[in-house]
C-alpha positions as CSV (number, residue, x, y, z in Angstrom):
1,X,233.5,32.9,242.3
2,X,231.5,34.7,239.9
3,X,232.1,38.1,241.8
4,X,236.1,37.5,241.7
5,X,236.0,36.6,238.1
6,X,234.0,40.1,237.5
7,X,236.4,41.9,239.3
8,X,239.1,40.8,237.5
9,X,237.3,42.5,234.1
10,X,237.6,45.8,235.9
11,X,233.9,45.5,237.2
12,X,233.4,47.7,240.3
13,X,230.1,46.6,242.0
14,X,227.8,49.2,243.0
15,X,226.6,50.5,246.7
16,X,223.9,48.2,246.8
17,X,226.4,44.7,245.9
18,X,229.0,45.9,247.7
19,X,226.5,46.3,250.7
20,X,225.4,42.7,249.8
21,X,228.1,40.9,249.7
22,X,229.5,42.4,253.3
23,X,225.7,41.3,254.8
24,X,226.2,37.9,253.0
25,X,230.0,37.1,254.3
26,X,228.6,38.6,257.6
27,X,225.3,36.4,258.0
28,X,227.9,33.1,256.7
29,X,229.9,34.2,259.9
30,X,227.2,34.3,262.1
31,X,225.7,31.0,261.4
32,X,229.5,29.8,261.5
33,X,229.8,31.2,265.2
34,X,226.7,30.1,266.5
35,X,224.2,27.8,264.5
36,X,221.5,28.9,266.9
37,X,221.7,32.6,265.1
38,X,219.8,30.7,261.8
39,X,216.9,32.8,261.5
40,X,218.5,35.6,261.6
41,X,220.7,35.5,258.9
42,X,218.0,34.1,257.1
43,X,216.3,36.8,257.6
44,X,218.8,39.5,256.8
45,X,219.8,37.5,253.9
46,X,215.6,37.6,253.0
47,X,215.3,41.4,253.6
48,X,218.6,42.1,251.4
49,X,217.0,40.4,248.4
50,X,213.8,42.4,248.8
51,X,215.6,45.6,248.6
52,X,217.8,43.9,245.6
53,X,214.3,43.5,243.5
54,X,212.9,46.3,244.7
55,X,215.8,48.4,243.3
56,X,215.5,46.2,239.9
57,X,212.4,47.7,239.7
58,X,213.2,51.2,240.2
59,X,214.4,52.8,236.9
60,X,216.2,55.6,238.0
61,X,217.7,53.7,240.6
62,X,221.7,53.7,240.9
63,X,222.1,51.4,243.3
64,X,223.2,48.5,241.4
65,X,225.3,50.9,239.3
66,X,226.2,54.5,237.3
67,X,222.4,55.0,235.8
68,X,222.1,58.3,233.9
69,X,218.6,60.1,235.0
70,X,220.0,63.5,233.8
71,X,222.4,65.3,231.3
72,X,226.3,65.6,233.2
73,X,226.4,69.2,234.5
74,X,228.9,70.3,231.5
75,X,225.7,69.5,229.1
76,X,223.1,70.9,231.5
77,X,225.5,74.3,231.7
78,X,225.2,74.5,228.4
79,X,221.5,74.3,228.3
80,X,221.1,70.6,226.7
81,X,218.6,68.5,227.3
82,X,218.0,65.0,225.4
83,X,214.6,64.0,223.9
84,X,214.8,60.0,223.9
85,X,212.9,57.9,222.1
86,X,212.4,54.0,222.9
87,X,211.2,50.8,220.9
88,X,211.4,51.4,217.0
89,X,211.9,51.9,214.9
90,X,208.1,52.2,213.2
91,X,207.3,52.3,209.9
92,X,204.7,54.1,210.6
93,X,205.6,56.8,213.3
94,X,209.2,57.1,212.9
95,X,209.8,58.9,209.4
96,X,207.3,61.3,211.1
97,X,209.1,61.7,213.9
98,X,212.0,62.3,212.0
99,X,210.6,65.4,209.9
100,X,209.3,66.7,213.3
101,X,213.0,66.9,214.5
102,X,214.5,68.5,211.6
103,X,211.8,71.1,211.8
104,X,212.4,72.2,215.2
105,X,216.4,71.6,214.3
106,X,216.5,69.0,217.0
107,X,218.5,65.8,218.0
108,X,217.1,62.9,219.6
109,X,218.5,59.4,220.5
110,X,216.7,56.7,219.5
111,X,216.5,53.7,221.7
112,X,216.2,50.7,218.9
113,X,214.8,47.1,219.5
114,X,217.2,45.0,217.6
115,X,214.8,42.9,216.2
116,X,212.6,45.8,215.1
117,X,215.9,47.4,213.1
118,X,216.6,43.8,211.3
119,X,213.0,44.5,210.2
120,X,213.3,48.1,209.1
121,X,217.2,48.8,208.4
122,X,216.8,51.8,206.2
123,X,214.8,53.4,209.1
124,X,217.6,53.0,211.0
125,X,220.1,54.1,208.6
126,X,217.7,57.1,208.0
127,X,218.1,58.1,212.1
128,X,221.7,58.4,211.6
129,X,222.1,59.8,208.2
130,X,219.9,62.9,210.1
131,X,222.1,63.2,213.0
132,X,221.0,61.5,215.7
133,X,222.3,59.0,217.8
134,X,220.9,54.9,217.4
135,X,221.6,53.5,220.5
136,X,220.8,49.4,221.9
137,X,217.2,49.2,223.6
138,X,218.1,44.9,223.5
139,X,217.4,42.8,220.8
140,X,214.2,41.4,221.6
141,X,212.7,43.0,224.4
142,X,211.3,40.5,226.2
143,X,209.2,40.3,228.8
144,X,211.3,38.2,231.2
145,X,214.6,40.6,230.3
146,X,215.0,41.5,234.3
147,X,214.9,37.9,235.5
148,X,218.1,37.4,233.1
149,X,221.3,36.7,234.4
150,X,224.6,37.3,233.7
151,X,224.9,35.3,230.3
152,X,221.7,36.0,229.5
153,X,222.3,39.3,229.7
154,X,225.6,39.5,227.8
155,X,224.0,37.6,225.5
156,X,220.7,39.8,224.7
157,X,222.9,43.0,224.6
158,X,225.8,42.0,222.0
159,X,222.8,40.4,219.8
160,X,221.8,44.1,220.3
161,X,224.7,45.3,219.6
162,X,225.9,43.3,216.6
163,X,222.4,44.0,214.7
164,X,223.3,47.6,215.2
165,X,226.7,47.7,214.2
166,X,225.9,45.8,210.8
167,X,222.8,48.3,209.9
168,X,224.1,51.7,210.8
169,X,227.9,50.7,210.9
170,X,227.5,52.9,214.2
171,X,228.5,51.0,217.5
172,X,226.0,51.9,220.5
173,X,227.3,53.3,223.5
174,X,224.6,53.8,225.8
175,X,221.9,50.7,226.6
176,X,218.2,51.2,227.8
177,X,216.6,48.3,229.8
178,X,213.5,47.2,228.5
179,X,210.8,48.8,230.6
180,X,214.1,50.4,233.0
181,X,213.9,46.7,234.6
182,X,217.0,45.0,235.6
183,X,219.0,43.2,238.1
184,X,222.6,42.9,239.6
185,X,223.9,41.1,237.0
186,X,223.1,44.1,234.3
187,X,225.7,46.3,235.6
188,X,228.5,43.9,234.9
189,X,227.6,43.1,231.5
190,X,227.2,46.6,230.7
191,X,230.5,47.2,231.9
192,X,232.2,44.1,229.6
193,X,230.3,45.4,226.5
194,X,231.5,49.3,227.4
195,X,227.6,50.8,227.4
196,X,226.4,52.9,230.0
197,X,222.9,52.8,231.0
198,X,220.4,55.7,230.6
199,X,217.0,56.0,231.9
200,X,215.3,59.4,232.1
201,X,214.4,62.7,233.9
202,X,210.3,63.0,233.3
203,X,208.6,60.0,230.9
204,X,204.9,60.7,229.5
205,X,204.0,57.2,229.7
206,X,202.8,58.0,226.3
207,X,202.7,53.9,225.4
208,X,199.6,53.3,227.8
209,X,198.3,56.8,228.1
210,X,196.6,57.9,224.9
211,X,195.5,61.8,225.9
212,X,198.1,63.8,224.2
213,X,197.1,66.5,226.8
214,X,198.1,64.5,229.5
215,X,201.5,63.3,228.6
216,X,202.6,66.7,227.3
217,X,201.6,67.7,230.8
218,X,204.2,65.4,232.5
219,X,207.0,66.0,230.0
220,X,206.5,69.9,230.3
221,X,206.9,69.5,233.6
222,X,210.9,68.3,233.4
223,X,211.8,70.2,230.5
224,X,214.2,72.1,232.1
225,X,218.4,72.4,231.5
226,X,220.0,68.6,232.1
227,X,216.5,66.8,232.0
228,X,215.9,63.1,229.9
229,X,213.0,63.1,228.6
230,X,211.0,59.9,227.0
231,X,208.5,59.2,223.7
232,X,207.8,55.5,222.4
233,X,207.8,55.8,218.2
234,X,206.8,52.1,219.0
235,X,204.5,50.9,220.9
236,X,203.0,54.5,221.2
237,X,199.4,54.5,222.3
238,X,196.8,56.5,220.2
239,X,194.8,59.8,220.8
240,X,190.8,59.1,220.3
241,X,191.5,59.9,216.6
242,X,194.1,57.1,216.3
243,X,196.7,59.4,216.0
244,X,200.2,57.8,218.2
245,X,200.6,60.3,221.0
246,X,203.9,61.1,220.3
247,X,203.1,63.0,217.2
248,X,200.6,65.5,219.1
249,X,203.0,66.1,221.9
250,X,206.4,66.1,220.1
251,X,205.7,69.5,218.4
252,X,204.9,71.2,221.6
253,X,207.6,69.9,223.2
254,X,210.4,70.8,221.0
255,X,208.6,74.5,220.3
256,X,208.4,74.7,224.4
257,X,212.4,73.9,224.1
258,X,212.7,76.0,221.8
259,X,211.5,79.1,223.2
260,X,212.9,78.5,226.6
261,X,216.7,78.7,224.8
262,X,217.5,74.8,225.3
263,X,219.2,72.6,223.2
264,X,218.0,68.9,222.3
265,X,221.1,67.2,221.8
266,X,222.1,63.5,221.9
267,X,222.6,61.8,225.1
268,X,226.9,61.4,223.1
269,X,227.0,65.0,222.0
270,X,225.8,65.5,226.0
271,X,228.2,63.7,227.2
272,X,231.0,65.4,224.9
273,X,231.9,61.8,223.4
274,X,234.9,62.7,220.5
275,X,233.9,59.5,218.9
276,X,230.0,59.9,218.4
277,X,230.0,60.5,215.1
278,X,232.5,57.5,214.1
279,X,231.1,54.7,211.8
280,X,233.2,51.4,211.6
């Protein structure tokens, strides 16, 4: 029922749900035909979930639907590449991060917890009066946000949404799981709110790693034509000197970029979206 009803939005399920549903109508049949055939259906219907969950938990996965992990080729032809940056905005680390871009000339999209924006508007304001792109990282992130299901899902994103909207006057267009954790049911609402999901190319796990040596390491090592790349501004674990990581590696990054003739553009200017710029 709920499938049909999903459908009729314009939802088209994913490999992996359309591969689901076919095992499930196809283990109903089997019990059907012959009661006796129990355990296995039980145990096909066991092994799908597993591989459900385990693809939940797989960021870059796009099983359970269209998952950016890189730039379209038009963007990486033109030598684009998109520094994202999750869970602010800080007080703190964010205006910093800010002057960083504008001295290296660079965009970034900015991955905003809703209830971190209602907390900090002019931060947020500040992000797009610079240029770059805020985009809907949930409202809360919470913990439990992959065990959601489909309300609670539409629910948590168009909270996200509508905080957004009313501080920038900018409506997000691309959606970030908390963590990159999800299940079926994401896809779906993602598709009734219009957002597309983005995780990334090469993350420094710069929120539990706090050697700045380290994570520049790992993002050096995707910064190439196409590639996402991902900082915290919140959340961002500190160097020995309490510094948050992402100010020590950001420079080197964008200077890195820099040299090599790329161009850090917003995941909407990548995709060549006409209406990027539009406030409501």
């Amino acid at each position: 029922m709920i499938y049909a009803v999903l459908k009729n939005n314009g939802w088209k399920p994913g490999f992996l749900i359309r591969l689901s549903i076919a095992l499930h109508v196809s283990a109903l049949m089997l019990v059907l035909a012959d009661p006796g055939q129990w355990r296995w259906a039980l145990g096909g219907f066991i092994a799908n979930h597993i591989v459900l969950a385990l693809a939940g938990l797989w960021p870059r996965c796009d099983w359970l639907g269209s998952n950016w992990t890189q730039l379209p080729d038009s963007a990486s032809a033109r030598n684009e590449v998109a520094m994202t940056i999750d869970d602010g905005p800080d007080p703190l680390v964010t205006p910093q991060v800010l002057d960083i871009l504008d001295r290296y000339s660079a965009k970034a999209t900015f991955f905003c917890i809703g209830a971190n924006a209602v907390q900090y508007p002019d931060l947020c304001r500040e992000i797009v009066r610079r240029g770059h792109a805020v985009e809907n990282h949930s409202q809360r992130h919470c913990h439990n946000f992959s065990f959601l299901g489909y309300c609670g899902f539409l629910r948590e994103l168009q909270a996200g949404q509508d905080t957004l909207v009313a501080i920038t006057g900018q409506h997000p267009v691309f959606f970030r799981a908390p963590a990159g954790l999800r299940n079926p049911f994401l896809d779906p609402a993602l598709h009734r709110l219009g957002l597309q999901l983005a995780s990334w190319s090469m993350r420094g796990f710069d929120t539990r790693i706090g050697d700045a040596e380290r994570v520049k390491s790992r993002l050096m090592r995707g910064l190439r034509s196409g590639a996402i790349l991902l900082l915290h501004d919140g959340n961002s674990a500190r160097t020995a000197a309490g510094i948050p990581v992402i100010l020590e590696v950001l420079p080197a990054v964008l200077a890195a970029g820099t040299a090599a003739k790329l161009n850090f553009v917003t995941l909407r200017q990548a995709r060549g979206d006409s209406k990027s710029q539009e406030t409501t």
